[in-house]
VEXBA-752138 format. One record per atom (N, C-alpha, C): x, y, z; residue in three letters. Coordinates in pm, whole numbers, plus 50000, padded with zeros to 5 digits. Example, Ala and Ser with C-alpha at 12.3 -4.5 7.8 and 13.67 -1.06 7.14 Angstrom:
<nodes>
513194943150780ALA512304955050780ALA513204967050780ALA512854977550708SER513674989450714SER512905000350787SER
</nodes>
This chain:
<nodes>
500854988150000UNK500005000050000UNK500875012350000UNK500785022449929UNK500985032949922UNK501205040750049UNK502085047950109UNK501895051750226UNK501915065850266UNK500045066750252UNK499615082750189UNK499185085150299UNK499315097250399UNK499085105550526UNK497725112150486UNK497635118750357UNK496475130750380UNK496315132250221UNK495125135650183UNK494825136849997UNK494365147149997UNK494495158749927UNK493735174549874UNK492355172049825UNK491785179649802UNK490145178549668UNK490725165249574UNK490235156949550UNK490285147549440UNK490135156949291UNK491065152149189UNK490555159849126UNK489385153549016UNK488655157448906UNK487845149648794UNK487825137248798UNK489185130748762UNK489085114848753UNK488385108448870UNK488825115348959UNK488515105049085UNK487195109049117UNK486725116349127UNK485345121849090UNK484165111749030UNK484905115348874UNK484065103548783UNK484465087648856UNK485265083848899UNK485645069648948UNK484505066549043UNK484375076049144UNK483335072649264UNK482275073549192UNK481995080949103UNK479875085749067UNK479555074848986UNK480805066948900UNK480645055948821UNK481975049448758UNK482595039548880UNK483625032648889UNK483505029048682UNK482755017648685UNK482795014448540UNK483525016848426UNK482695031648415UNK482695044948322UNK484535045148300UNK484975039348374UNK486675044148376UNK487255029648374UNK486575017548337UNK487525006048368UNK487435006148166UNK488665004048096UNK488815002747974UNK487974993347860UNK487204994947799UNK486364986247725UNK487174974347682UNK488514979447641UNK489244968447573UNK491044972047615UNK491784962447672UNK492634963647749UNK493964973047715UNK494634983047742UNK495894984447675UNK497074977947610UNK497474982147484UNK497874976347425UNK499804972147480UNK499764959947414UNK501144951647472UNK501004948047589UNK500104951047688UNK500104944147835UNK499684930847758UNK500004923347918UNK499294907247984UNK497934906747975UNK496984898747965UNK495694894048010UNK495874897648159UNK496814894748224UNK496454893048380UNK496974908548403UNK497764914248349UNK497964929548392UNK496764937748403UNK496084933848225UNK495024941648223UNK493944945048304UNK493444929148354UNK492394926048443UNK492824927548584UNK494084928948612UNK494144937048737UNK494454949448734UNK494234956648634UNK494354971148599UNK492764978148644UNK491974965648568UNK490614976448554UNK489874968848671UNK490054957248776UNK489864956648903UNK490494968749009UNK491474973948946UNK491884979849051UNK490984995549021UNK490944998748898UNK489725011048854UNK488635011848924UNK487944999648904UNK486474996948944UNK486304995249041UNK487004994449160UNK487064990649310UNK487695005249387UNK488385012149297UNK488585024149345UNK490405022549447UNK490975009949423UNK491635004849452UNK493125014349400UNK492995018249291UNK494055029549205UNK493235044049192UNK493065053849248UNK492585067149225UNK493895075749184UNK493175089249114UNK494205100049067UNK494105112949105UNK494805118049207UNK494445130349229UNK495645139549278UNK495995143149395UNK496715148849450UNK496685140749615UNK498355135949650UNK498085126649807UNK499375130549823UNK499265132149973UNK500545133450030UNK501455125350110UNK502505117750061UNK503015109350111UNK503955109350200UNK504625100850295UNK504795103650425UNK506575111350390UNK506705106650298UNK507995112950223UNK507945128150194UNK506655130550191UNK506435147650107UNK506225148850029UNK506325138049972UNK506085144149818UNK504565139549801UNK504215150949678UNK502725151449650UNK502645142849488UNK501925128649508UNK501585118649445UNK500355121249378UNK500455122349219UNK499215119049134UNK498505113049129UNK498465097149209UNK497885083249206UNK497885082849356UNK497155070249412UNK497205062049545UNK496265050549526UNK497375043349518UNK496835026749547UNK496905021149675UNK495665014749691UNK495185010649822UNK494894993949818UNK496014991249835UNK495804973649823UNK495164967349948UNK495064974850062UNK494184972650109UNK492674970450107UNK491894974449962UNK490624974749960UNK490194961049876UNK491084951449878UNK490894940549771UNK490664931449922UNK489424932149954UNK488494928550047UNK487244919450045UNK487044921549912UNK485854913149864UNK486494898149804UNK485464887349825UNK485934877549765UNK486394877049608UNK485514887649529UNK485794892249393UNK487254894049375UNK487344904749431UNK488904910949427UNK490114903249459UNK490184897549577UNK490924888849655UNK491264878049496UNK490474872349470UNK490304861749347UNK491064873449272UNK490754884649166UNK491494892649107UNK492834894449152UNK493524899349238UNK494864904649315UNK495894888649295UNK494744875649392UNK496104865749391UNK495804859349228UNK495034858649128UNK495404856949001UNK496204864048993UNK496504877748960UNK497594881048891UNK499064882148950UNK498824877549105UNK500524870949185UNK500814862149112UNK499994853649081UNK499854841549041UNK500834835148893UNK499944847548821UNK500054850948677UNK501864857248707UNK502044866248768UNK503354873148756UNK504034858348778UNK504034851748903UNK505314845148913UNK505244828248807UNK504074829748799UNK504524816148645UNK504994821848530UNK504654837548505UNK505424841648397UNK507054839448402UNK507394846548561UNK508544847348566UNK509434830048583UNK509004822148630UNK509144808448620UNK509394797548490UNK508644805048385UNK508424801648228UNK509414809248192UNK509704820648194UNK511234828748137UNK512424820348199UNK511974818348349UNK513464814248423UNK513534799348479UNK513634787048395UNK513154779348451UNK513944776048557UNK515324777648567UNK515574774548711UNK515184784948851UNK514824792848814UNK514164796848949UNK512394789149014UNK513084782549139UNK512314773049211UNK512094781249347UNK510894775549426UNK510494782749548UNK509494771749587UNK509604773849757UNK509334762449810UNK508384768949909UNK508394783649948UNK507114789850029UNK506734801249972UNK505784806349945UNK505154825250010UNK505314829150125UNK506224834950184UNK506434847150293UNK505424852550262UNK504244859450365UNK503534870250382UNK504014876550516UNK504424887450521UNK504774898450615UNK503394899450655UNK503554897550823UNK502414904350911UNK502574918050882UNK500794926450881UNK500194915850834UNK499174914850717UNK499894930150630UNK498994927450483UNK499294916350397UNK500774911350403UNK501254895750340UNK500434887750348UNK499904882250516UNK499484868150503UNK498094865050408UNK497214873350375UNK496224873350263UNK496754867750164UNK497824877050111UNK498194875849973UNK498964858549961UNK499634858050052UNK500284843650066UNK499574834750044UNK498484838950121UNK497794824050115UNK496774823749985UNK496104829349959UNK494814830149817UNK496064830149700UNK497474832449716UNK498314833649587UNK498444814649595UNK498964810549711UNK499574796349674UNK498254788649638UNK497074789949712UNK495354788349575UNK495844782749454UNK496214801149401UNK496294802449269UNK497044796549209UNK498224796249276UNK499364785849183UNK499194775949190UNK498994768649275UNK498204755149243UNK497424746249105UNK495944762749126UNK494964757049034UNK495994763748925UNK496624771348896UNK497474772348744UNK497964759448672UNK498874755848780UNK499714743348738UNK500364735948907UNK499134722248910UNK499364718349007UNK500654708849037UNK501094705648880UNK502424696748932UNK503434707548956UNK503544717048901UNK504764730348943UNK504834737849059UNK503314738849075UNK503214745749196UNK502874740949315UNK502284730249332UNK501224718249442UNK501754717649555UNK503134717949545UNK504144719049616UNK504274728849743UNK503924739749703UNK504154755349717UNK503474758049828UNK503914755450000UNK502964766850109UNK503574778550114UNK502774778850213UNK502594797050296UNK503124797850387UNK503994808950476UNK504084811650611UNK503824830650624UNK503764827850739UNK503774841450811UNK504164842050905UNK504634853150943UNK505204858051078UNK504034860451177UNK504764860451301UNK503504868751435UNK504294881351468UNK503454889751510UNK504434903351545UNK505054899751678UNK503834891851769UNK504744890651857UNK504804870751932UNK506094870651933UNK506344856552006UNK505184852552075UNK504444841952076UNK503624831452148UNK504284821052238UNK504324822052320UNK505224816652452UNK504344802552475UNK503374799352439UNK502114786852486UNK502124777252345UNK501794768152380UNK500864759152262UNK502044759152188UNK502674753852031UNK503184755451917UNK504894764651958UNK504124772952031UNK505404784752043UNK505814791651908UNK506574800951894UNK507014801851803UNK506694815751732UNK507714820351614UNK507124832051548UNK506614830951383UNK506754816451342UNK506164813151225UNK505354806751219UNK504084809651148UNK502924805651135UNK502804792851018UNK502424787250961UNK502554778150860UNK503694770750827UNK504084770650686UNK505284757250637UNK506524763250779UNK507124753750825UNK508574758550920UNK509894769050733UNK510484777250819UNK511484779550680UNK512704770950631UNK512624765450740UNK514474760950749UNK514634752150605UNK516174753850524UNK516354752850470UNK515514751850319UNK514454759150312UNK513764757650226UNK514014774350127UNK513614771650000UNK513634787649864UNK512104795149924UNK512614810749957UNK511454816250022UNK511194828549879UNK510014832649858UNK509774843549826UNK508804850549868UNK509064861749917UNK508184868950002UNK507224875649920UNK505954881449928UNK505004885749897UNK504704898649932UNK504174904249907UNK503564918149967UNK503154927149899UNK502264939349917UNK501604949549847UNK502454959949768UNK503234965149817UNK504444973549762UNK505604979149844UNK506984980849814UNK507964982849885UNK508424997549873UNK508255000949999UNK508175017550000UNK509805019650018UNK509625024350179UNK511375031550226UNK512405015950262UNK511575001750216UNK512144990450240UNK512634987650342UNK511934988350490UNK512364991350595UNK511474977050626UNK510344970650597UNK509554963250640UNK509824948350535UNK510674951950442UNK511194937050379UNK512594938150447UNK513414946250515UNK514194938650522UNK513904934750669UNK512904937450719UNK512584929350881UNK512494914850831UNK511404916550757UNK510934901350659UNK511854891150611UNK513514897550561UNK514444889250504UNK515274883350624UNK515384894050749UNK515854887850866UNK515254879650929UNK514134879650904UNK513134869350996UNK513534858950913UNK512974858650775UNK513634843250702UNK515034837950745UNK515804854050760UNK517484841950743UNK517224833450882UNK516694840150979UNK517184838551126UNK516644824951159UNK515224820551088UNK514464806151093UNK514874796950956UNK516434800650906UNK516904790950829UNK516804791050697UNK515944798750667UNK515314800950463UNK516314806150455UNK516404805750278UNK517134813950175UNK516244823050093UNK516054837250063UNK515604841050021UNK515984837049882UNK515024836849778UNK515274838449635UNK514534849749554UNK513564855449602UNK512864865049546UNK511474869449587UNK510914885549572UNK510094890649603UNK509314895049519UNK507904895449527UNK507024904949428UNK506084907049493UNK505714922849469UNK504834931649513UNK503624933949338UNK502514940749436UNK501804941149354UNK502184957549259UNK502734964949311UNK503064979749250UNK504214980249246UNK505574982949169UNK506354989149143UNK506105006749126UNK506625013349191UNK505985026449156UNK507395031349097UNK508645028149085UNK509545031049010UNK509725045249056UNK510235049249173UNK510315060249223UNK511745057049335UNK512925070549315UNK513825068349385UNK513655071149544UNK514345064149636UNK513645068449827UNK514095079849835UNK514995088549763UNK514805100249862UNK515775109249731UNK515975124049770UNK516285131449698UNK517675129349648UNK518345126749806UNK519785127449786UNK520555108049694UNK519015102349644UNK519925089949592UNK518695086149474UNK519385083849363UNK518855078749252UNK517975067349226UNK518325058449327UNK517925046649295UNK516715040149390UNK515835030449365UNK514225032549427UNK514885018849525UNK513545018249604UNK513505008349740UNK513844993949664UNK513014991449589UNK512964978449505UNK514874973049452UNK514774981449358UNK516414985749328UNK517274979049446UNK517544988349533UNK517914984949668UNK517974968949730UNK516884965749683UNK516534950649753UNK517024944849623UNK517334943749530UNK517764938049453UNK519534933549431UNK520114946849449UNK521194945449489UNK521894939949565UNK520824945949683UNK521744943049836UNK521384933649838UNK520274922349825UNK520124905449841UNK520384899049690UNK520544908049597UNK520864895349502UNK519674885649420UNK518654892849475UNK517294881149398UNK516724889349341UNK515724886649230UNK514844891949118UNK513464897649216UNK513054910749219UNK512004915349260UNK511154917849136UNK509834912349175UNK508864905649036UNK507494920449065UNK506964923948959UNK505644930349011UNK504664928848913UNK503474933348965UNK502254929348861UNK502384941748789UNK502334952648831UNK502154966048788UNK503144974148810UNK503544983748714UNK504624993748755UNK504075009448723UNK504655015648773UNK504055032348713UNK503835033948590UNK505045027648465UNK504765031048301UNK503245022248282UNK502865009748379UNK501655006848338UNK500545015948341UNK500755019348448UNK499565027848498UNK499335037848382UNK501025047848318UNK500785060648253UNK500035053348141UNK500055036448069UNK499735032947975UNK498025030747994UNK497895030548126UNK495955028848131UNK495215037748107UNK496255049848164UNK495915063448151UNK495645065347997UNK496455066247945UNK496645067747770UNK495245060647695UNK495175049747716UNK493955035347679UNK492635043147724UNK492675055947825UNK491455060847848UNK490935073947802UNK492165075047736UNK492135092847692UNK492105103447800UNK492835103147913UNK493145108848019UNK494215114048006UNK494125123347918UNK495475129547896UNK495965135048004UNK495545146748093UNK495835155348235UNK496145144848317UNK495615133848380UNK496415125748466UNK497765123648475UNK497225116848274UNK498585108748202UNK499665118748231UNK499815122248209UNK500645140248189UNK501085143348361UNK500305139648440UNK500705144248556UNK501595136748603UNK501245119248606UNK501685108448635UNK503575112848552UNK503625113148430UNK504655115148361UNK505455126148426UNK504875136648477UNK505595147148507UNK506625140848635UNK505405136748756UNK506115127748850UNK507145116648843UNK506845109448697UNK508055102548747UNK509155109048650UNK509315125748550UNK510725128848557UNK511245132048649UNK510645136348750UNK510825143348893UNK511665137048964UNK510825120049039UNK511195115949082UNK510945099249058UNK511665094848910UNK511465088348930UNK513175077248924UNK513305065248968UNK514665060448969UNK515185058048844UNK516575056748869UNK517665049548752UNK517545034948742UNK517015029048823UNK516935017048842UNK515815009148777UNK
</nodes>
């Protein structure tokens, strides 16, 4: 989730989004995307899940967009969001066939959703590739009774982890997530979020949170959506002023990475 403090007047788009979500989900999908990009493009329209306006983020800076992956609440949506986890990491699996994984990490505690309705999905995709595939999660805090312990589901030890989650902001909350894996024995191999927003953390450095985690651990960070998608939904709707705004933001600030 986006991590937006306070939003100005909404402007038009978001306007028309609330009086008639619909009216704004694309008749026919943008061109060169995925099937599964698309349809989590115009779930995220119609649910109000992606709005465009003016938001202020805890960084300062004033954001054209705010995605709220939190509102994929309904059984509808939920079904929408872990299809296209789903969809991202068999794509990336079919490009790379040696990349293998043996759990979903969900970070307490917008992860554990996604963890679990994603390994669902991979399943019903392809159950001999994926069948395989649990879930864990963390507890925030130690359970001293019963089980004990701070992992919830598959144990990690020695097993290929890839963690899950909504989007990676100042990357302060994956790398709690990567210590928790090393410390119960996993190897990380890779992460995907549902937003790439392709934006650098801060003024004084070029390069975005994602970036960062890529480097410094060495594994492929996967996403369903990135900002050039978004400017491309924009475009597919004839929203030029958004489009245009969105663009302005990321010459501003957006990474080398």
């Amino acid at each position: 989730m986006a991590s937006s403090v306070s939003s100005t007047d909404p402007q038009a788009h978001r306007q028309a989004q609330e009086e008639d979500p619909d009216s704004l989900v694309p008749s026919t999908p943008p061109p060169l995307l995925p099937t599964y990009k698309s349809a989590f493009l115009q779930s995220c329209l119609s649910a109000s899940v992606l709005t465009f306006g003016t938001y202020k983020l805890k960084s300062g800076r004033l954001s054209p967009y705010f995605f709220n992956a939190g509102l994929f609440h309904t059984g509808g949506l939920v079904h929408s969001i872990s299809t296209a986890y789903a969809h991202a990491l068999l794509t990336h699996v079919t490009q790379n066939p040696t990349f293998k994984f043996d759990i979903l990490f969900g970070p307490a505690y917008k992860g554990i959703p996604l963890a679990t309705a994603t390994v669902d999905k991979l399943a019903q995709l392809d159950k001999g590739r994926f069948g395989h595939v649990s879930y864990s999660f963390n507890r925030k805090e130690l359970k001293d009774h019963g089980e004990g312990g701070v992992i919830v589901g598959a144990p990690l030890r020695n097993k290929d982890v890839v963690i899950i989650d909504d989007v990676i902001t100042a990357g302060t909350a994956m790398r709690e997530a990567i210590e928790i894996i090393r410390a119960q024995g996993g190897t990380l191999v890779g992460v995907i979020v549902a937003l790439d927003r392709k934006e650098r953390m801060s003024d004084d450095s070029s390069g975005s949170a994602i970036g960062e985690v890529r480097r410094k651990f060495d594994v492929p960070v996967l996403s369903i959506i990135d900002l050039d998608d978004l400017i491309g939904v924009l475009g597919g709707l004839g929203d030029e002023e958004d489009m245009e705004r969105l663009r302005d933001y990321k010459g501003r600030y957006g990474a080398s990475d």
